[in-house]
Every structure is written in C-alpha cells, then in structure tokens.
C-alpha positions as CSV (number, residue, x, y, z in Angstrom):
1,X,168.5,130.4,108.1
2,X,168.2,126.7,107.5
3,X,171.1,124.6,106.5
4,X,171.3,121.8,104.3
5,X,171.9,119.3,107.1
6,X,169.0,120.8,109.0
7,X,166.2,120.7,106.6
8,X,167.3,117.1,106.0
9,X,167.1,116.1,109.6
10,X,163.8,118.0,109.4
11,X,162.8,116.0,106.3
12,X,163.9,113.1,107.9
13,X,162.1,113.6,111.4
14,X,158.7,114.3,109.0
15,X,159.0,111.6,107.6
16,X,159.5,109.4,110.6
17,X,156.4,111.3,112.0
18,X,154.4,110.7,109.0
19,X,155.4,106.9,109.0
20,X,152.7,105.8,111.3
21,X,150.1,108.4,109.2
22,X,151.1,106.4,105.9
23,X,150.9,103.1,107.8
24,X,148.0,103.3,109.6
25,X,146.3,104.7,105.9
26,X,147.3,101.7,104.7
27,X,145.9,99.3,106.8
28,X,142.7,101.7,106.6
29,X,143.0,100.9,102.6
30,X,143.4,97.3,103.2
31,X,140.6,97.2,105.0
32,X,138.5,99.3,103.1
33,X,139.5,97.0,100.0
34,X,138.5,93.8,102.4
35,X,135.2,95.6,103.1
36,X,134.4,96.4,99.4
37,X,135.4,92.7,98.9
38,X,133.3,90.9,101.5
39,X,130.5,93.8,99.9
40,X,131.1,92.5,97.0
41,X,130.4,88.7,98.1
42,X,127.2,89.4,100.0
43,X,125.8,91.4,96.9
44,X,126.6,88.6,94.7
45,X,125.4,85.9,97.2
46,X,122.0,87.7,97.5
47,X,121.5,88.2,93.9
48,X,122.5,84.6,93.8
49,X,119.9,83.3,96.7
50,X,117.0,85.8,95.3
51,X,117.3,83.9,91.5
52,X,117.1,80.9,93.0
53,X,114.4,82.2,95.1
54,X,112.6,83.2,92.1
55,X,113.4,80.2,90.0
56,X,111.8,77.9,93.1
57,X,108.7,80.3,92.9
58,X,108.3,79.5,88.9
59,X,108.6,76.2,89.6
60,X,106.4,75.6,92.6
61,X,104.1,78.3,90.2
62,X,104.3,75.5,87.7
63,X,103.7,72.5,89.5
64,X,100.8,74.0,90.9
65,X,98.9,75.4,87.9
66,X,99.9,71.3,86.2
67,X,98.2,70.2,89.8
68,X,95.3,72.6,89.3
69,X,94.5,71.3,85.5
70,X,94.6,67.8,86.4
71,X,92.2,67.7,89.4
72,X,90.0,70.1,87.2
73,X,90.2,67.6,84.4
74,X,89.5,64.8,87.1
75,X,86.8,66.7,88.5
76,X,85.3,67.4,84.9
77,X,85.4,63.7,83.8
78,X,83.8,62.5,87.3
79,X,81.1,64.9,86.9
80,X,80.6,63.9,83.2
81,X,80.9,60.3,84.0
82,X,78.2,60.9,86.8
83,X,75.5,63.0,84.6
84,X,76.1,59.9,82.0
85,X,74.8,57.6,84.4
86,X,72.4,59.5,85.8
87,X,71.7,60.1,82.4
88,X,71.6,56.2,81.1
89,X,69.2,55.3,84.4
90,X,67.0,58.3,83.5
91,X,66.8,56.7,80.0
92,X,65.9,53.5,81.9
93,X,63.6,54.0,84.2
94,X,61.8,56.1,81.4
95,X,61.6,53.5,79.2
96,X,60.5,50.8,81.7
97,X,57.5,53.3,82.8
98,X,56.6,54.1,79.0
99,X,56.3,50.0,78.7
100,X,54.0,49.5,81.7
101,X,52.5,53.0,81.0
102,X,51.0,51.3,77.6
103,X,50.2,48.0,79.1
104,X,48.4,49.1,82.1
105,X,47.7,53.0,81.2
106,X,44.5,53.4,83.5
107,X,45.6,51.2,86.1
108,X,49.1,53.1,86.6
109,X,48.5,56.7,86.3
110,X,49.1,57.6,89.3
111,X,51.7,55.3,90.1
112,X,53.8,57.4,87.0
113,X,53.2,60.4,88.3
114,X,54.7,59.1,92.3
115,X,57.5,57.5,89.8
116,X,58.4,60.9,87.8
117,X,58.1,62.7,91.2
118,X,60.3,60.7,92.7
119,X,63.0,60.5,89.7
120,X,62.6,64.4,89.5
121,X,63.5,64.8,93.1
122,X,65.9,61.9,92.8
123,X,67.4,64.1,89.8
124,X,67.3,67.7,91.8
125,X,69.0,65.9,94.7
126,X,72.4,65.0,92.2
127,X,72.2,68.0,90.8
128,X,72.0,69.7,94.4
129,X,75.3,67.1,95.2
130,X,76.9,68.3,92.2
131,X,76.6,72.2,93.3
132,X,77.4,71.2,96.7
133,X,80.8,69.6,95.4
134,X,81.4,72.7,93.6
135,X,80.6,75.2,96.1
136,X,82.0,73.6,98.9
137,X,85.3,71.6,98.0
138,X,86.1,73.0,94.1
139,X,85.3,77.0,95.1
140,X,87.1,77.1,98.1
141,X,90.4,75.2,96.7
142,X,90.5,77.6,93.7
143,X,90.2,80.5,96.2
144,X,93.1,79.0,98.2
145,X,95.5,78.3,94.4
146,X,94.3,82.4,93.7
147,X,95.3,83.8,97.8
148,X,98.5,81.9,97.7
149,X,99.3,82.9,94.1
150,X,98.7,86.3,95.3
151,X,100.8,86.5,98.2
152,X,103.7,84.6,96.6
153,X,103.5,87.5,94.1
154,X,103.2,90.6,97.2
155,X,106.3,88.7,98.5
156,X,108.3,89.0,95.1
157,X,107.5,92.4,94.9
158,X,108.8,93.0,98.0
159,X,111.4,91.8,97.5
160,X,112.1,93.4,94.5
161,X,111.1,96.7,96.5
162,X,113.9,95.8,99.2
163,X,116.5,95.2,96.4
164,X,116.4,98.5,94.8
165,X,116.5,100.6,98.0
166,X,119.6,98.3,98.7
167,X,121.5,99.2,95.4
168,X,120.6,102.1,96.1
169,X,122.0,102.8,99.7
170,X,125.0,100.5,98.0
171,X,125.6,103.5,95.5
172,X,125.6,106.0,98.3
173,X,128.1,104.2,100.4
174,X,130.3,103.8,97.2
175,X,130.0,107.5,96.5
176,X,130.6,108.4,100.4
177,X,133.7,105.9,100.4
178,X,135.0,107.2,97.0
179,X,134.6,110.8,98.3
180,X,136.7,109.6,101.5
181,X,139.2,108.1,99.7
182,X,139.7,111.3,98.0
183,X,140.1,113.2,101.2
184,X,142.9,110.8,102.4
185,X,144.7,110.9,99.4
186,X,144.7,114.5,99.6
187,X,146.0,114.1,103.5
188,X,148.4,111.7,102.1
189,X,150.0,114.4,99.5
C-alpha cells in the first residue's frame, strides 16, 4: 500500500514528467495563436487588396465608358459637320446648274446630266468614306471597349469564385483546429 510520502513523490515525479507535455503544449498554443494571427492578417490584407482591386476596376470601368461617350460624341459631330457641308455644296452646285440650266437649257443638257452624274458618284463616294469610318475604325474599337469589358468582368468573377472556396477551406481549418484544440485540452486534463 501507498504511503503518503510516496504518492507525493509519485505526484511530484508526474508532474515533473508532465512539465515538458504542458510546455511544449504551450508553445504549440502560442504558435497556433501566432498562426491564427498571421491568418488573420492575410485574410484582411486580401479582402483589403481585392476592394481596391475592385474599386480600380469601377474606376478604369468609368473612365472608359466617359472616354467611349466623348469620342462618340466627337465622331457624331464630325460626321454631322461633314454631311452639312456636303450638304451646303450639294445646295450649291445645284443651284449654280439650275442658273445655267435656264440660261442655256438646250445647249447644256447633257453637260447636267455628266454634272449630276458626277455629284451623285461624288456623293456615294462620302457616303462609302463614311461607312468605311464606321466599319473599319468605330466597329472595331466598340468591339475592343465590349471584349475587354467582358473579360475584366470573367476576371472579377473569378475572383469572386476563388474567394468563396477560400472562406470556405478557412472554415474547415478553423473547425479542424478547434476540434484539435479540444483533443489537447482533453490530453492536458
């Protein structure tokens, strides 16, 4: 049977074997608690970087769409300003022909009709420019504004994609170190 004196030199040599135990699961703690800090930081860093992220993209979203109005607007008053002078020499040159047309009808109808030819083809010839401009400088730049709207937008939502899978494997690694935690404070009892 135990004595007194032995179970506290028992107690006392458990204890001393138990020391390193209880040190060594407190530098685990420690480091655990450094690691759920330094977690901690790099979560709030990233949700830091991706609203900037996002507030850069709204902006640059922004300045694009205000770039994309004015050269529409610039391209709208060039083209009006260049139908209204094709417009005031149309007006011109008709007049000038209906002048010589009365004075010298007989004489000059088939000079009008080289004169209208050549206006008309004068006329298709701007309008071809015109379509030109827009199928080959105003199309293409529009399609460029939409492709890299687009993939500005497939990049946010990956992003947003990568984000949630990360709070979620962040949850599991709580609940696994929560669960650990547990064991070693039942080792610890």
């Amino acid at each position: 049977m135990l004595t007194k004196q032995d179970i506290t030199v028992l107690s006392e040599l458990l204890d001393q074997g138990l020391k390193p135990v209880r040190e060594d699961l407190n530098r685990l703690h420690k480091d655990f608690e450094g690691l759920n800090n330094k977690f901690n930081g790099l979560r709030q860093d990233m949700n830091e970087k991706i609203e900037g992220l996002r507030t850069e993209m709204y902006q640059l979203i922004g300045d694009l769409r205000e770039e994309m109005r004015t050269e529409i607007s610039r391209l709208d008053n060039k083209i009006d300003t260049k139908i209204d002078g094709l417009r005031e020499e149309m007006h011109f040159e008709i007049s000038g022909l209906r002048e010589e047309m009365h004075s010298e009808i007989r004489r000059l109808d088939d000079k009008i009709d080289n004169n209208i030819s050549s206006l008309r083809e004068e006329m298709h010839r701007g309008f071809d420019e015109i379509h030109t401009i827009l199928n080959t400088d105003i199309s293409p730049r529009l399609k460029t504004i939409e492709d890299c709207y687009l993939k500005t937008f497939e990049r946010y939502s990956e992003s947003v994609e990568r984000q949630k899978k990360m709070e979620e494997d962040i949850s599991v690694m709580k609940d696994v170190i929560q669960e650990h935690s547990v064991q070693l404070q039942k080792l610890c009892s």
